[in-house]
C-alpha positions as CSV (number, residue, x, y, z in Angstrom):
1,X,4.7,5.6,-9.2
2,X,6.6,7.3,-6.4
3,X,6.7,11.3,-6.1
4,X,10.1,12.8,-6.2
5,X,11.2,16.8,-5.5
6,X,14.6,17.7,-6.6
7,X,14.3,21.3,-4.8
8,X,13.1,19.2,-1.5
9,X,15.0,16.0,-2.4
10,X,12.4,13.9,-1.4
11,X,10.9,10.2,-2.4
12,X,8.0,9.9,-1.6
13,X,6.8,5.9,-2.2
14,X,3.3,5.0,-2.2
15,X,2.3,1.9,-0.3
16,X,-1.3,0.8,-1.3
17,X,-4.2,1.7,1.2
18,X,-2.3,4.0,3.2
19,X,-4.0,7.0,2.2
20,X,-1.1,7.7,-0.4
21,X,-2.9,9.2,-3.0
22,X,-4.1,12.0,-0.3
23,X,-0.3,12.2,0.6
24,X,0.7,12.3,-3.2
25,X,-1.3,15.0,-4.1
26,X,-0.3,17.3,-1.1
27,X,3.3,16.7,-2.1
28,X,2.8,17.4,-5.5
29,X,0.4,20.8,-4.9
30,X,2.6,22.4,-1.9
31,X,6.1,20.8,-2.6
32,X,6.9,20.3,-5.7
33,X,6.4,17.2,-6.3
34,X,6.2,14.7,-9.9
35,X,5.6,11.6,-10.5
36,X,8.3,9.0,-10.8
37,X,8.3,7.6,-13.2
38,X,5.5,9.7,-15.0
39,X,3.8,6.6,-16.5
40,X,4.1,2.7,-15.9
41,X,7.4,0.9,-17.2
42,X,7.0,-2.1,-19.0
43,X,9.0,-5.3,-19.7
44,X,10.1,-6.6,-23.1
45,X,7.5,-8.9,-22.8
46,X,4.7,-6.6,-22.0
47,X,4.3,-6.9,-18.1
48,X,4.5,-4.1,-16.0
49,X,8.2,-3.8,-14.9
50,X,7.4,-0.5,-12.5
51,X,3.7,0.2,-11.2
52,X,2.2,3.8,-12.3
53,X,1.5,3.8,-8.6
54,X,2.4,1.3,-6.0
55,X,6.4,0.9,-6.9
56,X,9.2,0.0,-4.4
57,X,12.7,1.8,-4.1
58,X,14.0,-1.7,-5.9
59,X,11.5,-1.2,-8.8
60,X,13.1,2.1,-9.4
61,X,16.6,1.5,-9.3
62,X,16.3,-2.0,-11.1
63,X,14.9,-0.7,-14.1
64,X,17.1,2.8,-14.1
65,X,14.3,4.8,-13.5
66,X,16.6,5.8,-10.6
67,X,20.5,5.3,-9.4
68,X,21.7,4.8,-6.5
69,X,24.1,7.9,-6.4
70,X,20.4,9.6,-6.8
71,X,19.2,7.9,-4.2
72,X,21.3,8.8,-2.1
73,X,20.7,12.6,-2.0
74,X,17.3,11.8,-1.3
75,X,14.6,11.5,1.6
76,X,13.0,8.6,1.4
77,X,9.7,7.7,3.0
78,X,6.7,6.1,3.1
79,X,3.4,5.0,5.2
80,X,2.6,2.1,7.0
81,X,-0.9,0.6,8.0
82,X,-1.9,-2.4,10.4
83,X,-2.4,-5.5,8.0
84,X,-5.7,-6.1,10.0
85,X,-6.9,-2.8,8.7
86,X,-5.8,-2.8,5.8
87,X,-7.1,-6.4,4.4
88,X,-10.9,-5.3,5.7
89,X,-10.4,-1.8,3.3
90,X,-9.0,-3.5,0.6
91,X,-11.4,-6.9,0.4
92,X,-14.3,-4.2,1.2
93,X,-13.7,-2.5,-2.2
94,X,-13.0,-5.2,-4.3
95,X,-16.6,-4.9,-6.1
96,X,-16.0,-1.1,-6.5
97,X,-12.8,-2.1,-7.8
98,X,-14.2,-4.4,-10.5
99,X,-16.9,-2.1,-11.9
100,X,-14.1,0.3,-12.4
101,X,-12.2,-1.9,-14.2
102,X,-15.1,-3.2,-16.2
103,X,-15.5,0.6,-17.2
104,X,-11.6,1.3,-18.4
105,X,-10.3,-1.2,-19.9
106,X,-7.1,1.0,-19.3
107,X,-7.2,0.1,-15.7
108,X,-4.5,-1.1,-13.4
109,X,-5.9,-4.2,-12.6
110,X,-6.3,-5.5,-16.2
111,X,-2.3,-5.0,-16.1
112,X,-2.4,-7.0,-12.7
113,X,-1.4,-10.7,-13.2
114,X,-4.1,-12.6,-11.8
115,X,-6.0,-9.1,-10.5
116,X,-9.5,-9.4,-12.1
117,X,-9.6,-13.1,-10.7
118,X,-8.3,-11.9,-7.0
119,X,-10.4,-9.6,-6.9
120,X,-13.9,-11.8,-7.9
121,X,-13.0,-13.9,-5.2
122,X,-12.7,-11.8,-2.4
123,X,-16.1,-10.2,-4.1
124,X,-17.8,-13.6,-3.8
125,X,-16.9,-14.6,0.0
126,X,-17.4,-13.0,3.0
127,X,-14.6,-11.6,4.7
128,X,-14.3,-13.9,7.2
129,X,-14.3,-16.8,4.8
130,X,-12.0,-14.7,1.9
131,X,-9.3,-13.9,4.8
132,X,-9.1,-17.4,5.9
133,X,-8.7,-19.7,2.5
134,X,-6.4,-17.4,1.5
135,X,-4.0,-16.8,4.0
136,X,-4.9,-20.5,5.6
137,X,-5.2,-24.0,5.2
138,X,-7.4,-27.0,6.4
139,X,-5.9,-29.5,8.7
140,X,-8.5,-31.9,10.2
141,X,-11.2,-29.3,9.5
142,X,-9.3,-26.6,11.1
143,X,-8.1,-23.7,9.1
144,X,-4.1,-22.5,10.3
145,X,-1.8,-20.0,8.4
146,X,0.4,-21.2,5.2
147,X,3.3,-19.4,6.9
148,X,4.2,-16.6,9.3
149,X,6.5,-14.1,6.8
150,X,3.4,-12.4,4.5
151,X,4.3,-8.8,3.8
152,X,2.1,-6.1,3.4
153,X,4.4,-3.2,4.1
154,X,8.3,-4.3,4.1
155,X,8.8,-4.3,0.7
156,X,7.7,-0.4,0.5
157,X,9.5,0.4,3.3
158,X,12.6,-1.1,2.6
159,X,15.7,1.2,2.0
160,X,13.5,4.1,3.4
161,X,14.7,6.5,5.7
162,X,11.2,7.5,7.8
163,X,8.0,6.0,7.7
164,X,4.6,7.5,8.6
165,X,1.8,5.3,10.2
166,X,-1.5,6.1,8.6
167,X,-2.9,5.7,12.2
168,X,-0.9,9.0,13.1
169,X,-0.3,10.5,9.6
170,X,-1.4,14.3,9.8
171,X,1.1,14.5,12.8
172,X,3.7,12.2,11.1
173,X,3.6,14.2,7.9
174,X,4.2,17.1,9.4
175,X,6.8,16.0,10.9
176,X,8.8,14.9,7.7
177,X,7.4,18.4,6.4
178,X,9.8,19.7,9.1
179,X,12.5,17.4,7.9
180,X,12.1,18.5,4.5
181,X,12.5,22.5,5.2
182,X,9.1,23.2,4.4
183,X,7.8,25.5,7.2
184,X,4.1,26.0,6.5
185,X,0.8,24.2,7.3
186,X,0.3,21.3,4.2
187,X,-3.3,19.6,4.7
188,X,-3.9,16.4,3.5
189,X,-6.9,16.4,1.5
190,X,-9.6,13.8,1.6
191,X,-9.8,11.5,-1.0
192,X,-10.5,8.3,-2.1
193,X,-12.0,7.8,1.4
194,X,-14.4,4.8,1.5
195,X,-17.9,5.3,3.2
196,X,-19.1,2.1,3.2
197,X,-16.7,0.0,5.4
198,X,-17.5,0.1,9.0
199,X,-15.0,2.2,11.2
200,X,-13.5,-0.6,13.5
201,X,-12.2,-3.1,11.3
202,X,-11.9,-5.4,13.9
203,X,-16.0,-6.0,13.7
204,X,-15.2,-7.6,10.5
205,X,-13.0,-10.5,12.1
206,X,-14.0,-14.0,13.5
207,X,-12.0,-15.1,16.1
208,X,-10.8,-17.7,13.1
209,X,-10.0,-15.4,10.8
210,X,-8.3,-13.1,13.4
211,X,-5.7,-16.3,14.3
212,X,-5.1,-17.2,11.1
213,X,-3.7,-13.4,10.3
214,X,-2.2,-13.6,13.3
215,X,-0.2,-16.3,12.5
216,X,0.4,-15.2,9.0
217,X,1.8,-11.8,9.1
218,X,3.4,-12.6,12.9
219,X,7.1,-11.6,11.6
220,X,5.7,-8.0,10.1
221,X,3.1,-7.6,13.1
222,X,6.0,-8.0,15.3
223,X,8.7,-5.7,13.4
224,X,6.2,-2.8,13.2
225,X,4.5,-3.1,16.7
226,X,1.0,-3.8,15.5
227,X,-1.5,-6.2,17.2
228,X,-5.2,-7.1,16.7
């Protein structure tokens, strides 16, 4: 899902391990905010056609949920994250993430193609090890990047307008705050914070694994200004 405002005329879209659901439900408490769409979309054949979270301005409009002439009265923004920092949260979780699902079978991830698989894999290796068969490959027993355009933001950010960086994103959102009219103090509460990683992600990284993301999210690393 995304969060909208008509009175604010806002889009809010939530890019996964950003701190989004923080952001979401500041939105929604302070600034009138909904969800949009209220639940998952789903395909004729029973996929999920539109996330009840993580969904992209093109999910939106593709499946109507949205038009353009809508969009275009809109602000539309979202957060961005360093890939390094996000792969360490998101592998670190993965065995969280399973129990949860083993608990609900309403769960995102049993709608995920492939998601209860991902994530027993990454929940099996060690970082290191999970960061460089997937994103690499073995050449005369050296392990190098499949290619150089991975994306773990662009597609949330494109047709935005703003973007926050979760490295800076009390000051960032009150900046679009700003933007929006809203002239009052809106904290971000704390939520969904995980205790159990370590702070610097970069302690997670061999120098392997650190090349091979390197190499594999180059294009993005570059666009956004991010480095190891």
């Amino acid at each position: 899902m995304a969060v909208i405002s008509w009175r604010y005329s806002y889009l809010f879209i939530q890019a996964p391990n950003t701190a989004c659901t923080a952001t979401a439900a500041a939105l929604t408490v302070n600034c009138d905010g909904e969800k949009c769409p209220p639940r998952s979309i789903l395909n004729p054949d029973g996929s999920v056609g539109v996330t009840e979270k993580h969904c992209t301005i093109s999910d939106l409009t593709g499946h109507d949920v949205l038009s353009q002439a809508q969009l275009a009265d809109l602000f539309k923004f979202t957060t961005v994250r360093n890939p390094f920092d996000i792969l360490v949260s998101r592998w670190n979780r993965a065995g969280a993430v399973l129990q949860e699902a083993e608990r609900n079978r309403e769960h995102w991830l049993h709608r995920q193609p492939g998601g209860i698989e991902g994530r027993k894999k990454m929940a099996s290796l060690s970082f290191p090890d999970w960061v460089v068969k997937t994103y690499g490959k073995s050449r005369r027993g050296l392990w190098r990047s499949r290619r150089t355009d991975h994306d773990m933001n662009g597609r949330f950010i494109a047709g935005t307008d703003a973007i926050m960086r979760f490295e800076n994103l009390e000051a960032d959102f009150k900046d679009v705050l700003k933007n929006l009219g809203v002239h009052r103090d809106v904290n971000l509460p704390k939520l969904n914070v995980d205790q159990t990683r370590r702070r610097d992600y970069r302690t997670y990284y061999t120098p392997e694994a650190r090349k091979v993301l390197e190499t594999a999210f180059r294009d993005e690393l570059k666009t956004l200004g991010y480095e190891f």
